[in-house]
BAFI-3210 file (N, C-alpha, C; in Angstrom, 3 decimals, decimal comma, padded with zeros to 6 digits):
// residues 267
n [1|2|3|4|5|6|7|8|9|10|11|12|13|14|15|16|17|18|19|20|21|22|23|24|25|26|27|28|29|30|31|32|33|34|35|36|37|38|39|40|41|42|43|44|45|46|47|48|49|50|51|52|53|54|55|56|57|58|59|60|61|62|63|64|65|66|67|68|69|70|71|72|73|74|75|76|77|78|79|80|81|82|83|84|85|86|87|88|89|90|91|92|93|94|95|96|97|98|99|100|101|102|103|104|105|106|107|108|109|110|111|112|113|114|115|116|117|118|119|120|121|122|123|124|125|126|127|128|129|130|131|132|133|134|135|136|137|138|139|140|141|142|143|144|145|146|147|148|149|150|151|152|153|154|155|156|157|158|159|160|161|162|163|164|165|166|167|168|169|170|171|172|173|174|175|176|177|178|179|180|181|182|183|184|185|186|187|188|189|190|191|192|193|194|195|196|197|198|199|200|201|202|203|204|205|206|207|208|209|210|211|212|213|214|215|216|217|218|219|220|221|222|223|224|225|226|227|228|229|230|231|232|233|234|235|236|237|238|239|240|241|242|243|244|245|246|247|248|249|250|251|252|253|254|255|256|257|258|259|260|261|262|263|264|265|266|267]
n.u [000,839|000,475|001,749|000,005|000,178|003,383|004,907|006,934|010,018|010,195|008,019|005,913|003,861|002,729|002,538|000,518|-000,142|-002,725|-002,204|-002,722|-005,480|-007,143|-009,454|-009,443|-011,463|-015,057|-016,402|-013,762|-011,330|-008,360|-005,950|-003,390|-000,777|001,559|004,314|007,299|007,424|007,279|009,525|009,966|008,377|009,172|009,012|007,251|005,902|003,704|000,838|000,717|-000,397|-001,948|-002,810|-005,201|-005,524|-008,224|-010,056|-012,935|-016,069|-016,476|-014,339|-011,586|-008,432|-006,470|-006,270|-003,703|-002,969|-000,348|000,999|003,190|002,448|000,302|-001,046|-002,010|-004,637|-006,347|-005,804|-007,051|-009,864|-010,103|-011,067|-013,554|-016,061|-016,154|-013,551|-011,725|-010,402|-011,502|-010,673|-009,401|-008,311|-006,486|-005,033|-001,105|-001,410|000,412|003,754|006,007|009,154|010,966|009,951|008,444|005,554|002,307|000,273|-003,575|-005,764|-009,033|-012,233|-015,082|-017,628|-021,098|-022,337|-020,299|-017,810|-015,247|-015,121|-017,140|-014,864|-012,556|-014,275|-014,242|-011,860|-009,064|-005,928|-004,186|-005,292|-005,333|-004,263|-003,489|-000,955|-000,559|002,078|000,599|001,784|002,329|000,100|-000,476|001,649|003,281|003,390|006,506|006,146|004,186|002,994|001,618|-000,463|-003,875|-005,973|-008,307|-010,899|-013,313|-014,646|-013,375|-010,638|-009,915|-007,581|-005,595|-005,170|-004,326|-001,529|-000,152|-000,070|001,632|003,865|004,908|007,073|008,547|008,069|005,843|002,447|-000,815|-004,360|-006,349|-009,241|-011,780|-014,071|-016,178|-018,402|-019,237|-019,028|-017,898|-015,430|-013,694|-010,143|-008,250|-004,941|-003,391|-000,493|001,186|002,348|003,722|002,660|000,087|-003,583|-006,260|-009,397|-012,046|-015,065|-018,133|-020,907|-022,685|-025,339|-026,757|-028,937|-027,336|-025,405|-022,450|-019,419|-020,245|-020,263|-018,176|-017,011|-018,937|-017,831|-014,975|-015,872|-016,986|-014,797|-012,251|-009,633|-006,463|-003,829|-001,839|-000,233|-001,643|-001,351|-004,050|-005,014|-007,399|-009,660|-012,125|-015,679|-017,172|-018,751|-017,875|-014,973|-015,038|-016,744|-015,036|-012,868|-014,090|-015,167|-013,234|-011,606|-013,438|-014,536|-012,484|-009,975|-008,020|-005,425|-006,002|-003,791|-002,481|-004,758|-004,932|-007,380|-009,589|-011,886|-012,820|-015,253|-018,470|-021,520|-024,623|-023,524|-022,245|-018,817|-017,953|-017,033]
n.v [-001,198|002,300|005,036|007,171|010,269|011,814|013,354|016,155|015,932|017,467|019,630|022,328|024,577|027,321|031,115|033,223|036,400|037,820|038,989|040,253|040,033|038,067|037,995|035,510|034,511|034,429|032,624|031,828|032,524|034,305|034,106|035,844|034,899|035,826|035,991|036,159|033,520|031,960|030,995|028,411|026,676|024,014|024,620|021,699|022,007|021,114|019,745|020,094|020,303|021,835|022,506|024,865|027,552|029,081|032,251|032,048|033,938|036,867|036,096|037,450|037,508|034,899|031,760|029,600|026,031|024,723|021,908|020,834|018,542|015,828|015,583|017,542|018,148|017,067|018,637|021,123|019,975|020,374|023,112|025,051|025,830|028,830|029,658|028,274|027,889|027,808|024,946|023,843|021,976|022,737|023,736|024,648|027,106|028,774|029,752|031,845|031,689|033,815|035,931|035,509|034,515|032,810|031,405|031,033|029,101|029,667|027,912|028,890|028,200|028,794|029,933|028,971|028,101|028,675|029,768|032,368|033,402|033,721|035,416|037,823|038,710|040,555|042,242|041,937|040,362|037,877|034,500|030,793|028,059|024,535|021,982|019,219|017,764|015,602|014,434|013,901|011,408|010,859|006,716|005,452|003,880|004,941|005,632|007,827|010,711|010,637|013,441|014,527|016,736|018,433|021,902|022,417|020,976|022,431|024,174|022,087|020,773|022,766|023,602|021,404|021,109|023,259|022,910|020,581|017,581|019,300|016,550|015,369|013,426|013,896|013,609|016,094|016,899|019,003|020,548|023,060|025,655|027,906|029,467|031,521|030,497|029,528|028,641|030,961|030,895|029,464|027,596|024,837|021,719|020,606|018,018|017,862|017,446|019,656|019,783|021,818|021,881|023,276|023,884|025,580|026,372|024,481|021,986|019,710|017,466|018,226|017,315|015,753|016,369|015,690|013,034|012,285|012,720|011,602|008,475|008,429|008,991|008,475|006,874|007,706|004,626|002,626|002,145|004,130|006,943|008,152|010,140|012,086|014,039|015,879|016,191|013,815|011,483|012,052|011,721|008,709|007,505|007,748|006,132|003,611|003,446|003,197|001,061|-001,136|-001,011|-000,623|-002,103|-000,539|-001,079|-000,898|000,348|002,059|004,557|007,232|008,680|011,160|012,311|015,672|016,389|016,581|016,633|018,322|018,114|019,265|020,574|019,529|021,272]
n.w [000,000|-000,560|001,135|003,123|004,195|003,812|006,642|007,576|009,269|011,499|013,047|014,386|016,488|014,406|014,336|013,029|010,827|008,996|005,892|003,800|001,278|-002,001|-004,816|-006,843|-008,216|-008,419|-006,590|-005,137|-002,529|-001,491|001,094|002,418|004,380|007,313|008,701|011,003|012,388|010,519|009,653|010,864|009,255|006,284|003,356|001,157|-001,152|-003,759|-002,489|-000,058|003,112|005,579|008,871|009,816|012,068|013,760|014,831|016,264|015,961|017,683|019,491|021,104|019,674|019,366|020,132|020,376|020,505|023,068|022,163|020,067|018,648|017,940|020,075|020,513|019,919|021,594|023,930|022,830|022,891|025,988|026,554|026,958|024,340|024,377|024,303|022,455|018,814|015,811|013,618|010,543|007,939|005,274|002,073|001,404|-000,797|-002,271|-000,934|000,180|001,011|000,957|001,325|003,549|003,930|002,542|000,857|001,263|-000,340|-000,395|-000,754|-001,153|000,964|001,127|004,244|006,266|008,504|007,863|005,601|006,347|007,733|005,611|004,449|005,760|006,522|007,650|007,139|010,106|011,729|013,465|013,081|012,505|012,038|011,447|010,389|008,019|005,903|003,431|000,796|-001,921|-003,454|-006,105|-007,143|-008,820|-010,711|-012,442|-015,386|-016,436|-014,309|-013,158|-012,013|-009,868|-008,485|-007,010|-006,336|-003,502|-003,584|-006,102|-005,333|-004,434|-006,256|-008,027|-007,303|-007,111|-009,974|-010,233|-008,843|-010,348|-012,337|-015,780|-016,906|-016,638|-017,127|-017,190|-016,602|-015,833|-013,869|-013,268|-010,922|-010,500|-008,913|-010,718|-014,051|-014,388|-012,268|-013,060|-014,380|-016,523|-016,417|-015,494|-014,512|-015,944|-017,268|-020,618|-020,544|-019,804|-019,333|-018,822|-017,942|-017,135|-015,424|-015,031|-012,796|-012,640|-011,614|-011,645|-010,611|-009,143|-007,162|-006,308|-007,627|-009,313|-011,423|-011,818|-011,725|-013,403|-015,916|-015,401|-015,703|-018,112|-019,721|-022,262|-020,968|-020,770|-022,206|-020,261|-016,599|-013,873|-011,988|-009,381|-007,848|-005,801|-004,737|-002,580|-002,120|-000,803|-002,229|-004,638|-004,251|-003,327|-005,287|-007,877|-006,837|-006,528|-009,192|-011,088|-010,135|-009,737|-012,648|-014,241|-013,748|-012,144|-009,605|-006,206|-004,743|-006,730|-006,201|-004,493|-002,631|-001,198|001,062|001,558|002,203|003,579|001,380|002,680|005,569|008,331|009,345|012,532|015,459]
ca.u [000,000|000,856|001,697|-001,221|001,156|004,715|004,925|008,256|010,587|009,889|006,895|005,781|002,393|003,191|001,379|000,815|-001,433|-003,414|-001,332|-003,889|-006,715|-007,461|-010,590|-009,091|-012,849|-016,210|-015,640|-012,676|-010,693|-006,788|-005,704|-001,729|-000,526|002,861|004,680|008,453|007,432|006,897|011,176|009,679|007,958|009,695|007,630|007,809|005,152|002,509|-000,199|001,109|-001,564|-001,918|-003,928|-005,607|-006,464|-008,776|-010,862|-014,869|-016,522|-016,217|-013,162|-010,481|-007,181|-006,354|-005,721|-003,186|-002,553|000,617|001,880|003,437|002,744|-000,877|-002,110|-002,746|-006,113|-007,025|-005,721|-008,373|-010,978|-010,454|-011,360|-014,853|-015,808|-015,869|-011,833|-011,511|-010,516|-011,789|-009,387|-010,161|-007,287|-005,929|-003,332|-000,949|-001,744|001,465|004,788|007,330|009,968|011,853|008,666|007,602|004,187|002,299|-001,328|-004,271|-006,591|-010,725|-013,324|-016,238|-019,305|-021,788|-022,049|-019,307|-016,983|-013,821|-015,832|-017,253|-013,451|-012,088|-014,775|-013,690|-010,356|-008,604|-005,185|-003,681|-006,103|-004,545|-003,930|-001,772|-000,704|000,245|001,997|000,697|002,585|001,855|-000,770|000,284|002,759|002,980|005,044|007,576|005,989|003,193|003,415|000,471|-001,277|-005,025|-006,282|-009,302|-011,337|-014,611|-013,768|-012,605|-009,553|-009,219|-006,382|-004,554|-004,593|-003,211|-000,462|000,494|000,410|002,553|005,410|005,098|007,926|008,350|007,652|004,240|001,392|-001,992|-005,399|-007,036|-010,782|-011,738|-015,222|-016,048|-019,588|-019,834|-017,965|-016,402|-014,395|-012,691|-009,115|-007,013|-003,946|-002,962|000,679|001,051|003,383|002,749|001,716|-001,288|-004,723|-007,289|-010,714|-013,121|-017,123|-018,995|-022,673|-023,962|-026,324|-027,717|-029,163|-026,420|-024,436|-020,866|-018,148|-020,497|-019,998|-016,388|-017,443|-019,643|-016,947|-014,146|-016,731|-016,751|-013,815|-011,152|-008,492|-005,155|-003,396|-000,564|-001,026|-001,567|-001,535|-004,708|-005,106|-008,653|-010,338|-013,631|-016,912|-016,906|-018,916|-016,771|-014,024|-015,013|-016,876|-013,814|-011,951|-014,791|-015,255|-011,478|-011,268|-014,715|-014,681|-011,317|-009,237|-006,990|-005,097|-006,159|-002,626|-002,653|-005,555|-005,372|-008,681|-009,580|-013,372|-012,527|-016,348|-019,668|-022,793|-025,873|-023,266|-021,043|-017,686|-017,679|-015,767]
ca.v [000,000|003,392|005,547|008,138|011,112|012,542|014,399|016,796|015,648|018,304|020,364|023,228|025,388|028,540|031,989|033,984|037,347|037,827|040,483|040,711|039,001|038,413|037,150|035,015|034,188|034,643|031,315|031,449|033,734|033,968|035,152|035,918|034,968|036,125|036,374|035,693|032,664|031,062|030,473|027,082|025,505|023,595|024,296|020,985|021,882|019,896|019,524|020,316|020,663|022,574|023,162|026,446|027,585|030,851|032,954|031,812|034,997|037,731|036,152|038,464|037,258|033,631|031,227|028,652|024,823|024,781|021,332|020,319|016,921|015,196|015,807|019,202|018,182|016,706|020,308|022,148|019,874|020,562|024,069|025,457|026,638|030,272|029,734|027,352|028,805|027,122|024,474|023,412|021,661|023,778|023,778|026,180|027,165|028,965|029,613|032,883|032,104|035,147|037,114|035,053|034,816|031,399|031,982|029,780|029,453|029,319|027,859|029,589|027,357|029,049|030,070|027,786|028,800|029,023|030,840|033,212|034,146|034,317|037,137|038,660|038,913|042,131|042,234|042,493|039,814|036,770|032,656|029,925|026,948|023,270|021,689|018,262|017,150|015,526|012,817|013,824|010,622|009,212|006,188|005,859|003,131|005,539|006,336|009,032|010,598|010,866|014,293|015,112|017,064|020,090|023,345|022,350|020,529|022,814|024,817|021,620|020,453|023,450|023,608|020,023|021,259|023,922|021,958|019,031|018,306|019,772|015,161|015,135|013,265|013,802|013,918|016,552|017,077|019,946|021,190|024,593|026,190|028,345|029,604|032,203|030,172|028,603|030,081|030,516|031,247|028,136|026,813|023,165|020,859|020,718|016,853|017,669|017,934|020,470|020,017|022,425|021,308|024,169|023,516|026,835|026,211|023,118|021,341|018,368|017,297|018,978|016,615|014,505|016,106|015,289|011,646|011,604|013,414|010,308|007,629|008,442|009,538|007,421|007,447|007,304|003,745|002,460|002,174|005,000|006,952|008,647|011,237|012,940|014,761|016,595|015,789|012,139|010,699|011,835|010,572|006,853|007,482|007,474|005,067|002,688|003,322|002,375|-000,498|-001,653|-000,794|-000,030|-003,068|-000,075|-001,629|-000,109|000,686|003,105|005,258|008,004|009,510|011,441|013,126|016,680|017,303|015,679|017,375|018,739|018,111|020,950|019,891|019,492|022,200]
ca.w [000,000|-000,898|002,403|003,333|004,211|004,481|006,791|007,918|010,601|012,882|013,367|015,647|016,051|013,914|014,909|011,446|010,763|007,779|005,287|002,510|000,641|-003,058|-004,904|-008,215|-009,194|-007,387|-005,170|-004,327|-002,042|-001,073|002,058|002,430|005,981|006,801|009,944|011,306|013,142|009,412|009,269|011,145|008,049|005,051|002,269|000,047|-002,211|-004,087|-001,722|001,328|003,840|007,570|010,237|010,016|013,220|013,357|015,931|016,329|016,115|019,162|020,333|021,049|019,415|018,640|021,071|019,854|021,557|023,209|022,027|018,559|018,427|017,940|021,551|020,775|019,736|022,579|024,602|022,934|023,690|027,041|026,775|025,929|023,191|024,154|024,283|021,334|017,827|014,466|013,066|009,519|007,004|004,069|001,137|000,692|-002,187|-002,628|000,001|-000,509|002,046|001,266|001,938|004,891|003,635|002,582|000,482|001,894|-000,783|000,293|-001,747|-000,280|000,613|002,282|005,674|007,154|009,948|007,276|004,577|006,761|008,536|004,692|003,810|007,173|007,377|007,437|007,521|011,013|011,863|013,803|012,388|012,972|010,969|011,755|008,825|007,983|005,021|001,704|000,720|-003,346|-003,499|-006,955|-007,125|-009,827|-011,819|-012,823|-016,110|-016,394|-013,139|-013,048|-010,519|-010,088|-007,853|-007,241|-006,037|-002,262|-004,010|-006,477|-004,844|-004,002|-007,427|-009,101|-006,435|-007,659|-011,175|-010,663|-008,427|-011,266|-013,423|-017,036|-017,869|-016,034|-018,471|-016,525|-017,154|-014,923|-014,486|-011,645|-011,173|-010,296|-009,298|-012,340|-015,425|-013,860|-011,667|-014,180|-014,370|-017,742|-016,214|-014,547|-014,334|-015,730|-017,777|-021,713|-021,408|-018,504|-020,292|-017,917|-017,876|-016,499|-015,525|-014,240|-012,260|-013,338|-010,906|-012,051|-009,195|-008,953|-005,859|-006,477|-007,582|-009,614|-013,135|-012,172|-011,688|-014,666|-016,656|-015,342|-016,084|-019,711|-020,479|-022,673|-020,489|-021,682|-022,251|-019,452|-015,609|-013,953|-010,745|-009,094|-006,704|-006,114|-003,638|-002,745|-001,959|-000,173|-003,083|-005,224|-004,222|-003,093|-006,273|-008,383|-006,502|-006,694|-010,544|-011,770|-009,259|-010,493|-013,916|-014,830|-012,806|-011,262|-008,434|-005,168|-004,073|-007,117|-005,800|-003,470|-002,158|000,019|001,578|002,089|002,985|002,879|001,390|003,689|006,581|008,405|010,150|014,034|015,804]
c.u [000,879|001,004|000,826|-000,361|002,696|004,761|006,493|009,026|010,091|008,872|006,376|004,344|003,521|002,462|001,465|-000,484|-002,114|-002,536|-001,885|-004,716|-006,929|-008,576|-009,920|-010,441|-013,587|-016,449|-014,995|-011,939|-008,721|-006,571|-003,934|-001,486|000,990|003,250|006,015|008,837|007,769|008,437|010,912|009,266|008,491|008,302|008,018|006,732|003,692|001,514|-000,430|000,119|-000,951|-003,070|-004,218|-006,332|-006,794|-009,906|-012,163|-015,089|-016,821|-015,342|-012,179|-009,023|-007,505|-005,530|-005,238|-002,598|-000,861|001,587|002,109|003,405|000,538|-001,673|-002,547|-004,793|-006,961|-007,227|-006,536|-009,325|-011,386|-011,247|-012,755|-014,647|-015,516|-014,560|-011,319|-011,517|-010,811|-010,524|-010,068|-008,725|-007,450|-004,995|-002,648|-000,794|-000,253|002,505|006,157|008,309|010,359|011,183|008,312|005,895|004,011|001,070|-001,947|-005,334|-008,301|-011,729|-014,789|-017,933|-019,703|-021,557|-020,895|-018,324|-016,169|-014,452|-016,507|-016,096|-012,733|-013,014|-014,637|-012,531|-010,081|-006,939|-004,489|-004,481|-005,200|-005,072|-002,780|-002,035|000,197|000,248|001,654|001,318|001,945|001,001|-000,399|001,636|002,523|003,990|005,749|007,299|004,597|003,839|002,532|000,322|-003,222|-005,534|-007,327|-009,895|-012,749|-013,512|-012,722|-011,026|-008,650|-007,529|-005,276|-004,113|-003,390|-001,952|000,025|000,796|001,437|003,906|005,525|006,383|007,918|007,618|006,020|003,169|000,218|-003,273|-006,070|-007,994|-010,849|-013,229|-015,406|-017,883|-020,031|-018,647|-016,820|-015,477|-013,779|-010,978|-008,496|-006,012|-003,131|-001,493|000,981|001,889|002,817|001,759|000,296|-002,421|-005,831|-008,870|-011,567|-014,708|-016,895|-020,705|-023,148|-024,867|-027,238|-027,687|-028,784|-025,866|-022,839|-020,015|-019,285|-020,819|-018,666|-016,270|-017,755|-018,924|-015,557|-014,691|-016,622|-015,753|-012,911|-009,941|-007,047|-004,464|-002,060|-000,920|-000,233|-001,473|-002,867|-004,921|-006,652|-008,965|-011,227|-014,331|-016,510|-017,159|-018,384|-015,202|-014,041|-015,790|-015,969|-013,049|-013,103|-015,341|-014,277|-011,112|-011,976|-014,381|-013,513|-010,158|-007,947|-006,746|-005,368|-005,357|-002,251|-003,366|-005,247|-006,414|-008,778|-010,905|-012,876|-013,956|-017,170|-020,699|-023,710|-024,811|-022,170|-020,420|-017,952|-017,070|-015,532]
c.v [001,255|004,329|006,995|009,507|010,983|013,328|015,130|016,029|016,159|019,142|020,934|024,291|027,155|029,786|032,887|035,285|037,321|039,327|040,823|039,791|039,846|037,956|036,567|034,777|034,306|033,026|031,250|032,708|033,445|034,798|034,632|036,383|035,189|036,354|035,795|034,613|031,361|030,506|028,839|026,089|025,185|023,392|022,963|021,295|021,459|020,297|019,602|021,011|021,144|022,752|024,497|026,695|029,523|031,159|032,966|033,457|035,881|037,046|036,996|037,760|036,032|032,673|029,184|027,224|024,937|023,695|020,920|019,022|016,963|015,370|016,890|019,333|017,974|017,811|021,178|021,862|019,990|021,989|024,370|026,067|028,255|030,660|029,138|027,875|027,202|026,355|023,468|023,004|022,646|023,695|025,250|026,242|027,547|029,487|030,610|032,957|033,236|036,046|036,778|035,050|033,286|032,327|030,510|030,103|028,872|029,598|028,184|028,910|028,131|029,662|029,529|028,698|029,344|030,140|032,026|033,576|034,503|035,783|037,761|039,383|039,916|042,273|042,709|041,016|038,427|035,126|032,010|028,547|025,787|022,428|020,022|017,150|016,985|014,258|012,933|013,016|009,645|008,296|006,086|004,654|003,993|005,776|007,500|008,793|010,755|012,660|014,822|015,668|018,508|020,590|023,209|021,631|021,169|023,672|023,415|021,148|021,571|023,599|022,523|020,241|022,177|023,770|020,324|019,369|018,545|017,898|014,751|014,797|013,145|013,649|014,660|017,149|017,819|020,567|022,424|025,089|026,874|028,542|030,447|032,052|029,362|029,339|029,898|030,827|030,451|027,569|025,392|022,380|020,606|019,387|016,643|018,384|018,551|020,470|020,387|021,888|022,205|023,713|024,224|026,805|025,387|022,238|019,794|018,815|017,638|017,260|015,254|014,618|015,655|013,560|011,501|011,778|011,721|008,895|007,617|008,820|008,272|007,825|006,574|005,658|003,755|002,620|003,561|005,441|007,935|009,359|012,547|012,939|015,743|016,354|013,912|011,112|010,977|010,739|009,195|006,844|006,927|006,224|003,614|002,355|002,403|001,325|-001,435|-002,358|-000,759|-001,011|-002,185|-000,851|-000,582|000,649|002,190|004,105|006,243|009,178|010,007|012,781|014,257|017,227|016,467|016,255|017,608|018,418|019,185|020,067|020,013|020,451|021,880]
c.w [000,000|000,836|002,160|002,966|004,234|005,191|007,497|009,007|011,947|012,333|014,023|014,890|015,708|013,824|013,619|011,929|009,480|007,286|004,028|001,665|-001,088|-003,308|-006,234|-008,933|-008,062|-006,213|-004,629|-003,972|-001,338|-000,475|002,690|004,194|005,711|008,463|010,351|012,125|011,477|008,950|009,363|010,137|006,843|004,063|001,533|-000,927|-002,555|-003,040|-000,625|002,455|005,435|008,047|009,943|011,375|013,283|014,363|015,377|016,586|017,429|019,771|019,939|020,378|019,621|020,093|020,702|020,866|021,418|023,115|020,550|018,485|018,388|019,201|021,512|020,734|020,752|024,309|024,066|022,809|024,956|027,665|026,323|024,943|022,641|023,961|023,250|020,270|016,922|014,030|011,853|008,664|005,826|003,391|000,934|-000,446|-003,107|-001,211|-001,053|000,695|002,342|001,963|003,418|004,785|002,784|001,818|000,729|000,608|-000,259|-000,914|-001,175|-000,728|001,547|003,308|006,449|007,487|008,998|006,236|004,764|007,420|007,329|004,047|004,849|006,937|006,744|008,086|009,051|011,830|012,442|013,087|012,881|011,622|011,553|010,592|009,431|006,915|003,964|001,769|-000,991|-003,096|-004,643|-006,686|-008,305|-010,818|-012,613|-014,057|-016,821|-014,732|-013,834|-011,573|-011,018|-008,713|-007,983|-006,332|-004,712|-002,543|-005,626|-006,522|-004,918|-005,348|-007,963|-008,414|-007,194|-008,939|-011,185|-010,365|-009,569|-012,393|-014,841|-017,951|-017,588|-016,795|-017,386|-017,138|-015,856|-015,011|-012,836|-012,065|-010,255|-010,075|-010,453|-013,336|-015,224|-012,804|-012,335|-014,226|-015,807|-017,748|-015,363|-014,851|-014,862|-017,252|-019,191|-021,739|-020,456|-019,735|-019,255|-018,404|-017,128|-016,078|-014,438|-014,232|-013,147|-012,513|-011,292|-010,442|-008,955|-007,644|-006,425|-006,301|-008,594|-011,463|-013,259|-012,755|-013,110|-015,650|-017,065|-016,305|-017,795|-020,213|-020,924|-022,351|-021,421|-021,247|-020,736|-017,729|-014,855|-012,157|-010,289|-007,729|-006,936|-004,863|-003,887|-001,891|-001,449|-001,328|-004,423|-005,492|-003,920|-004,566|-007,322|-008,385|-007,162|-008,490|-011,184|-010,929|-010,155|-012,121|-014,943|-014,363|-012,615|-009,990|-007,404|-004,594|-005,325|-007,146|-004,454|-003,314|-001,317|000,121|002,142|002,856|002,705|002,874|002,241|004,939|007,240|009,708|011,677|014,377|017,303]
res [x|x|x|x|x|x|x|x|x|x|x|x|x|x|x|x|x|x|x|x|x|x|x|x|x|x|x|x|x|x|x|x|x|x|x|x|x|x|x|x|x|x|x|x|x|x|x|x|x|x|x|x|x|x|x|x|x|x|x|x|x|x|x|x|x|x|x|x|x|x|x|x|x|x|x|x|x|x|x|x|x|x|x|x|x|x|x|x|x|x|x|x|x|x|x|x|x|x|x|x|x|x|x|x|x|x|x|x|x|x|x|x|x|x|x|x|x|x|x|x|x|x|x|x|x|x|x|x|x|x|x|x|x|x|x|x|x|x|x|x|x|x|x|x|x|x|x|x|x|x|x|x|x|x|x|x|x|x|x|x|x|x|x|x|x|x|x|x|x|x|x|x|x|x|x|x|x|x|x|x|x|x|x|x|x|x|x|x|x|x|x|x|x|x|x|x|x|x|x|x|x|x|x|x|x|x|x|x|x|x|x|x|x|x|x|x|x|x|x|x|x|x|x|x|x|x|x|x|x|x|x|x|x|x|x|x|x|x|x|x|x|x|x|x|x|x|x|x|x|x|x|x|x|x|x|x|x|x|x|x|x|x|x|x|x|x|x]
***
């Protein structure tokens, strides 16, 4: 079996501020954390995920767990919630050592804790970040990847396309609420092929024109590697297609449920 993550040697909670926000398309928002604690994190790239931890509404300043290791979680269940800040996973989207600044990108669903603190934030504004490493691990008999994902994995994809090297043969399928989150300025290797599916507001479950998109598509000859994320039925979707249908070996699949429809994360 393929190993889940990489993650760094060492690892420590990192206290960041917010230093400015963009909008790249009407979904999605990018908010540039930056702070001299950030010397601590090795960017490697790709897909590289963290902890975002962020202040529940009317708390004063950010109140970060004081251990770097896995127990931390269990240190801010001890606290109520009036003391407890939001902690939601995130890619960086992009990482400017020199600058000291990292961009988190936010695909904005709704109401939800993270999507309401990205149309918030105002530089000066406190965050922290605990890196968790990489789950993007092809192995080296791949000779194409497969990546697919809806909007909540769009960020991590294009990250992966833009740390990929100049030999990279993909097929990547990313869905997007509408047209104008599509981007045409994307980063990516000549032999990766990009395919857009926008809802439009067609009343589908997100991540399942991606599906229906996979499903029919004539994928390219040779075995391959897969990496998708999203929507839950998406991704076991997927997996369960090319296992099924496609006699991909399981060990070449990595999936992974970033969210699951009508339900909102625990805090």
């Amino acid at each position: 079996m393929l190993p889940k993550t990489r993650t760094p040697e060492s690892r420590r909670m990192i206290r960041l501020e917010v230093r400015g926000t963009t909008k790249p398309t009407p979904a999605f928002s990018v908010i540039t954390l930056g702070g001299p604690e950030l010397e601590h994190l090795k960017p490697m790239g790709f897909d590289q995920t963290v902890r975002l931890f962020f202040p529940r509404e009317g708390q004063e300043g950010l109140r970060m767990p004081r251990l770097s290791s896995e127990a931390w979680m269990a240190e801010l269940l001890l606290l109520p919630k009036s003391r407890r800040p939001w902690v939601r996973n995130f890619t960086i989207r992009r990482a400017r050592p020199e600058l000291g600044e990292v961009d988190i990108e936010f695909a904005l669903h709704g109401d939800t804790p993270a999507s309401t603190w990205a149309r918030r934030a105002r530089p000066g504004d406190p965050a922290g970040i605990f890196d968790m490493g990489l789950t993007y691990l092809p192995p080296a008999h791949a000779e194409w990847q497969l990546l697919a994902g809806d909007e909540s994995a769009v960020p991590a994809i294009l990250a992966i396309l833009e740390h990929a090297p100049a030999s990279l043969m993909a097929e990547v399928f990313l869905e997007v609420p509408g047209a104008d989150d599509i981007r045409t300025d994307i980063t990516a290797p000549d032999g990766v092929r990009v395919r857009w599916l926008a809802r439009d507001g067609a009343d589908t479950l997100p991540g399942s024109l991606a599906l229906d998109a996979i499903k029919e598509s004539a994928l390219r000859p040779g075995r391959f590697y897969t990496w998708v994320a999203g929507e839950a039925a998406l991704a076991t979707g997927v997996r369960r297609h090319l296992v099924r249908d496609r006699g991909v070996p399981k060990p070449d699949i990595a999936f992974f449920g970033y969210w699951r429809h009508g339900r909102s994360s625990p805090g």
